[in-house]
C-alpha positions in Angstrom: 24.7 1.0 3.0 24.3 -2.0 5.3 22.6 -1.6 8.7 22.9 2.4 8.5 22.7 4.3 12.1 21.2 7.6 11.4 20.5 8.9 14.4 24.8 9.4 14.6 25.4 9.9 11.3 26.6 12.9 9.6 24.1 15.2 7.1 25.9 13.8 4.1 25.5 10.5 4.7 22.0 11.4 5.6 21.7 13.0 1.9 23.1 9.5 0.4 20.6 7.6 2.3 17.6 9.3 1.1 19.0 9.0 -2.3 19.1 5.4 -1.9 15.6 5.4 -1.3 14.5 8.4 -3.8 16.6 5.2 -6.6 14.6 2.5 -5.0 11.1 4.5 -5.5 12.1 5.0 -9.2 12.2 0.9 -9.2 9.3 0.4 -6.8 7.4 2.6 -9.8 9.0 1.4 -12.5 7.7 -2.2 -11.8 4.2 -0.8 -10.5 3.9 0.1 -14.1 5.0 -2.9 -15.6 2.2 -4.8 -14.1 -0.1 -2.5 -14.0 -0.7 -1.0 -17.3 -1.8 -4.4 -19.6 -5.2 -4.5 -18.4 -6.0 -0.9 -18.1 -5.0 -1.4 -22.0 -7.2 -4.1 -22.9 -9.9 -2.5 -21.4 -9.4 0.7 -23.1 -9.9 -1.9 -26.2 -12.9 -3.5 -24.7 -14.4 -0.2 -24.1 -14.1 0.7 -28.3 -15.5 -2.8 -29.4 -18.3 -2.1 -27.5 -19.2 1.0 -28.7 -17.8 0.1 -32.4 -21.2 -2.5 -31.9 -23.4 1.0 -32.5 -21.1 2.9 -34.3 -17.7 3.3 -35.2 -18.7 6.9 -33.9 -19.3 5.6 -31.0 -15.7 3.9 -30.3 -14.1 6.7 -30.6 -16.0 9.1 -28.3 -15.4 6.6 -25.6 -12.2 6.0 -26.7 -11.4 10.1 -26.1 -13.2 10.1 -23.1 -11.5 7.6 -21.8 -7.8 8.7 -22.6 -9.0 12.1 -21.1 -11.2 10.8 -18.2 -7.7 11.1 -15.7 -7.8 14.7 -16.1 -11.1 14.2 -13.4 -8.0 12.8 -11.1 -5.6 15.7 -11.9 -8.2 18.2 -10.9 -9.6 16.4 -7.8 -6.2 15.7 -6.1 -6.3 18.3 -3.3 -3.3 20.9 -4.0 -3.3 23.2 -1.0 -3.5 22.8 2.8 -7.4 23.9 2.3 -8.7 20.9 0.0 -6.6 18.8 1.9 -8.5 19.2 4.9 -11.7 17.9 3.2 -9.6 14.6 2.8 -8.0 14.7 6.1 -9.6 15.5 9.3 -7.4 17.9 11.1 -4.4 19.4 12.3 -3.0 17.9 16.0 -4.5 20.4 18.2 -2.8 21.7 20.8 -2.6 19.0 23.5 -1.4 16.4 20.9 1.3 19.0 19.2 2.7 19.0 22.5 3.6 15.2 22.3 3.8 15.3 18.6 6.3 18.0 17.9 9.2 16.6 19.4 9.3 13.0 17.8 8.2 14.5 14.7 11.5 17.2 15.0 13.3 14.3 16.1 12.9 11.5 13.8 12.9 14.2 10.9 16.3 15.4 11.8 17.4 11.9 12.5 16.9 11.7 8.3 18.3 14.9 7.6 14.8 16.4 6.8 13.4 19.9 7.7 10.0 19.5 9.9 8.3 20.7 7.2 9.4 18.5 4.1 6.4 16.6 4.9 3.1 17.3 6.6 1.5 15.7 10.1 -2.3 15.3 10.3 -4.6 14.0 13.0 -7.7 11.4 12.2 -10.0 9.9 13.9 -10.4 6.2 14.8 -10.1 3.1 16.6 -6.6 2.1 18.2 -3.0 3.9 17.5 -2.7 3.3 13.7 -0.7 5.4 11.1 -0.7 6.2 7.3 1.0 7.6 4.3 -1.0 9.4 1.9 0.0 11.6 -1.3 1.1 15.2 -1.2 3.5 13.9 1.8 1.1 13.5 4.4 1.3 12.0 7.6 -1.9 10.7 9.0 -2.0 9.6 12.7 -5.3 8.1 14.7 -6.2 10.3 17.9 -5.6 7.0 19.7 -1.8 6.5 18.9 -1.2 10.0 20.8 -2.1 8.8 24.0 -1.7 5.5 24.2 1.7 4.8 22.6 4.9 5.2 24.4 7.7 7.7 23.1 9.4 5.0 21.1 7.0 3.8 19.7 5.0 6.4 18.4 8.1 7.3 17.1 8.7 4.2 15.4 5.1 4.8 13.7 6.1 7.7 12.3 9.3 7.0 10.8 7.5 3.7 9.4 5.2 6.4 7.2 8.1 8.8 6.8 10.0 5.8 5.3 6.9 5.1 2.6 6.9 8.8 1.4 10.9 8.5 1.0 11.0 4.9 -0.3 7.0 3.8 -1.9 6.3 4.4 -5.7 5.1 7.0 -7.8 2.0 7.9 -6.6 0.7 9.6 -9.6 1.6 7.0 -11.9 0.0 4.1 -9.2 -3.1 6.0 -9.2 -3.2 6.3 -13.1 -2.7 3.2 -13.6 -5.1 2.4 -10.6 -8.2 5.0 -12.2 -7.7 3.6 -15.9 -8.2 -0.3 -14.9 -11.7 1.0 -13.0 -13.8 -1.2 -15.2 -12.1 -4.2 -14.0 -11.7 -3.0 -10.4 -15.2 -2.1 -9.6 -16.9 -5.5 -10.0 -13.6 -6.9 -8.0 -14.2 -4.6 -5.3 -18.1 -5.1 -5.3 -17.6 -9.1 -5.2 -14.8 -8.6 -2.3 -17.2 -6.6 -0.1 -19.8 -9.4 -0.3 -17.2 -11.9 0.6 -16.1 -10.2 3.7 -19.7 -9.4 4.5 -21.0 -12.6 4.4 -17.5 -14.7 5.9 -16.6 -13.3 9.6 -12.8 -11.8 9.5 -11.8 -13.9 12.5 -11.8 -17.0 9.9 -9.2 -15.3 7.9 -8.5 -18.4 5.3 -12.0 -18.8 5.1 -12.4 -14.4 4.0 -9.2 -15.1 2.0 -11.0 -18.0 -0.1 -14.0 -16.3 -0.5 -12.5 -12.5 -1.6 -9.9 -15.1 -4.0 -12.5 -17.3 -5.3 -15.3 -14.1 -6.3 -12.1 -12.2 -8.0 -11.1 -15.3 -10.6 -15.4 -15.4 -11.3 -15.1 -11.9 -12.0 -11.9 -12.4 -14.1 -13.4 -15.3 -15.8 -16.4 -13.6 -16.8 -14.9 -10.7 -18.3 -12.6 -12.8 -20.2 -15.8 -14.4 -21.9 -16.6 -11.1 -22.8 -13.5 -10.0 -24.3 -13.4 -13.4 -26.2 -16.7 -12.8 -27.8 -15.5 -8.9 -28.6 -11.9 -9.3 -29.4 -10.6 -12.7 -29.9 -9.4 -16.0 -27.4 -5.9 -14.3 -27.6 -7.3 -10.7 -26.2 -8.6 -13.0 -23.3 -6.1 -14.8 -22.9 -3.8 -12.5 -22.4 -6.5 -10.3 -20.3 -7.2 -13.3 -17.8 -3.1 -13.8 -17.2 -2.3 -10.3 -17.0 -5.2 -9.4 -14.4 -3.6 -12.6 -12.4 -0.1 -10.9 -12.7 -1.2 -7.8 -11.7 -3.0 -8.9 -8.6 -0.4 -10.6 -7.3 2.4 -8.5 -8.4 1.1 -5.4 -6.9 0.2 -7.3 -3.8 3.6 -8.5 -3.6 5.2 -5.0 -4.0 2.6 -3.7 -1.8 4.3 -6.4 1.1 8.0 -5.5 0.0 7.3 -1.4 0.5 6.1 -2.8 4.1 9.4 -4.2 4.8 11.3 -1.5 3.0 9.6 1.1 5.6 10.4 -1.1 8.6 13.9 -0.8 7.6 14.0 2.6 7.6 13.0 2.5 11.5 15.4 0.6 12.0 18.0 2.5 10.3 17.2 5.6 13.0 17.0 3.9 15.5 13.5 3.0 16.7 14.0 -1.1 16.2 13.0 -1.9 19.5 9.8 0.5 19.8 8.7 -0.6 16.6 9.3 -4.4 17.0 7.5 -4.0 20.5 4.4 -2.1 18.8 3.7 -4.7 16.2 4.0 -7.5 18.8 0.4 -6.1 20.0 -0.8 -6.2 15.9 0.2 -10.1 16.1 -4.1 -10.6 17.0 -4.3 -9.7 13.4 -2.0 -13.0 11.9 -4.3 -15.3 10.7 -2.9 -17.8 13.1 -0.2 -18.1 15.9 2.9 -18.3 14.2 3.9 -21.2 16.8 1.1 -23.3 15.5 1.8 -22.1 12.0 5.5 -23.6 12.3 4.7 -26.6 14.3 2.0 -27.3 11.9 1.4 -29.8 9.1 2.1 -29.4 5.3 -1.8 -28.2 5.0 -1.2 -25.3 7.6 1.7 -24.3 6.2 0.6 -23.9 2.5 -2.5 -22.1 4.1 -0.4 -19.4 5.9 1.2 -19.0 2.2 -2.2 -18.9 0.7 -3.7 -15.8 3.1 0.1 -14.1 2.5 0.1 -13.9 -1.3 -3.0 -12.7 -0.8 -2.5 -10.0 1.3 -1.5 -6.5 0.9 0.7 -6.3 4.0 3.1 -9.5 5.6 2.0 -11.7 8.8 3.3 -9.3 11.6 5.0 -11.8 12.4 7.3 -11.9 9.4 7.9 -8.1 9.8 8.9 -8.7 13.6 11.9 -11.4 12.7 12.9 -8.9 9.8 13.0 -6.1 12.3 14.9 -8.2 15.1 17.3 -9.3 12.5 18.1 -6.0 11.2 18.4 -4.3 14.9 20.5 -7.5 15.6 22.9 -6.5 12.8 23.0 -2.8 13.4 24.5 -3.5 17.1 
């Protein structure tokens, strides 16, 4: 289906296009596992040498608690409208329903969805911002109520309609994501310090830093394993924490562009495009200077992208131009 309109189209195409995305989810998971499962693995391993160094009684009680230890997800996830309001602020009261409801009906129907196949939520927070979170939640900042126009609040909200239809698994991401903890925590603790002690608006620099306090991390904990379980074990625990860093970052930029399309596809392109042309303060750099640039500049804009979670905005906006170009 190439350059779909939606908002004109009839409710079976609408059923093949969500089908589309419900087979490109299955991918999108399929590869999240891939790279994400090694080191969760080979830490599961690391975790029984250690306590085979006391006892082999010991290896296997963390071993079982370990294999078990997701369960503490299962039970946590919040299953009803109750415990999802301890996640979730609240509800759009009744001011904000009144500009909700009708771009929520609208862009809903423009997928072929009922208004409640998925749920709208209202958090607060600085500027008009929009997420996705599991259990089909939409999750809006007070701010994007009243200050973004009709289209494109719309187009925010079919950008996180179109992750819940088109992102992974989210069961088997956050698996994946609670059984590689022991490597995540000291990555998270040494990326904290790096963006606390480098300012944000000298993005390469933050970049570096976060980049640089990740491999020490990596490095150390191969070390370990090396001592513990072999050179191969680290070996292959040093190149598949690499892989999965930038693998997931990298799927984590393509769901971006996969949810853009779907705004395109009902017909918000020009809303959208126009919304992220205020985010462009958050590019690391002018894309004019980044093009005109030298060699250096250049391989430094592809530095802070690999390592970022979402694309330079404006990437997204020439993607977005292009497909509202071809839809016309």
């Amino acid at each position: 289906m190439f350059a779909p309109r939606l908002e004109s189209a009839d409710s079976e195409y609408r059923a093949a296009y969500r089908s589309q995305l419900r087979r490109r989810r299955l991918l999108t998971s399929a590869l999240m596992l891939i790279v994400s499962w090694p080191v969760p693995v080979l830490i599961g391993l690391l975790l029984a040498r250690l306590g085979a160094l006391v006892g082999d009684w010991l290896a296997v009680v963390l071993l079982v608690v370990w294999l078990v230890s997701a369960t503490l997800l299962l039970l946590a996830f919040p299953r009803s409208e109750e415990q999802i309001a301890d996640y979730v602020p609240r509800r759009p009261n009744a001011a904000e329903s009144e500009v909700l409801n009708p771009a929520w009906h609208e862009t809903m129907c423009a997928l072929g969805l009922g208004d409640s196949a998925f749920s709208l939520w209202v958090r607060q927070g600085e500027g008009p911002t929009g997420g996705a979170l599991p259990g089909g939640m939409v999750v809006l900042s007070a701010a994007a109520v009243p200050e973004l126009p009709p289209e494109q609040l719309r187009g925010l909200l079919a950008h996180e309609i179109g992750h819940l239809l088109g992102s992974g698994g989210v069961w088997w991401w956050r698996l994946a994501h609670w059984y590689a903890i022991p490597l995540r925590l000291p990555l998270a603790a040494v990326t904290r310090f790096a963006r606390l002690v480098t300012s944000r608006s000298a993005h390469v620099l933050q970049t570096g830093a976060v980049a640089a306090g990740q491999l020490g991390v990596l490095i150390g904990l191969s070390v370990l394993t090396w001592q513990l379980l072999g050179s191969v074990a680290a070996i292959v625990l040093l190149g598949s924490a690499g892989v999965q860093r930038f693998a997931q970052l990298a799927i984590s930029r393509r769901s971006e562009f996969a949810a853009d399309q779907v705004v395109v596809d009902v017909g918000y392109g020009a809303g959208w495009r126009a919304y992220l042309a205020h985010r462009r303060k958050y590019d690391w750099m002018p894309v004019e200077i980044v093009e005109s640039g030298s060699l250096v500049i250049r391989a430094l804009d592809l530095f802070v992208e690999i390592n970022s979670t979402h694309p330079s905005v404006y990437r997204r906006i020439r993607e977005i131009a292009w497909r509202w170009q071809t839809r016309q």
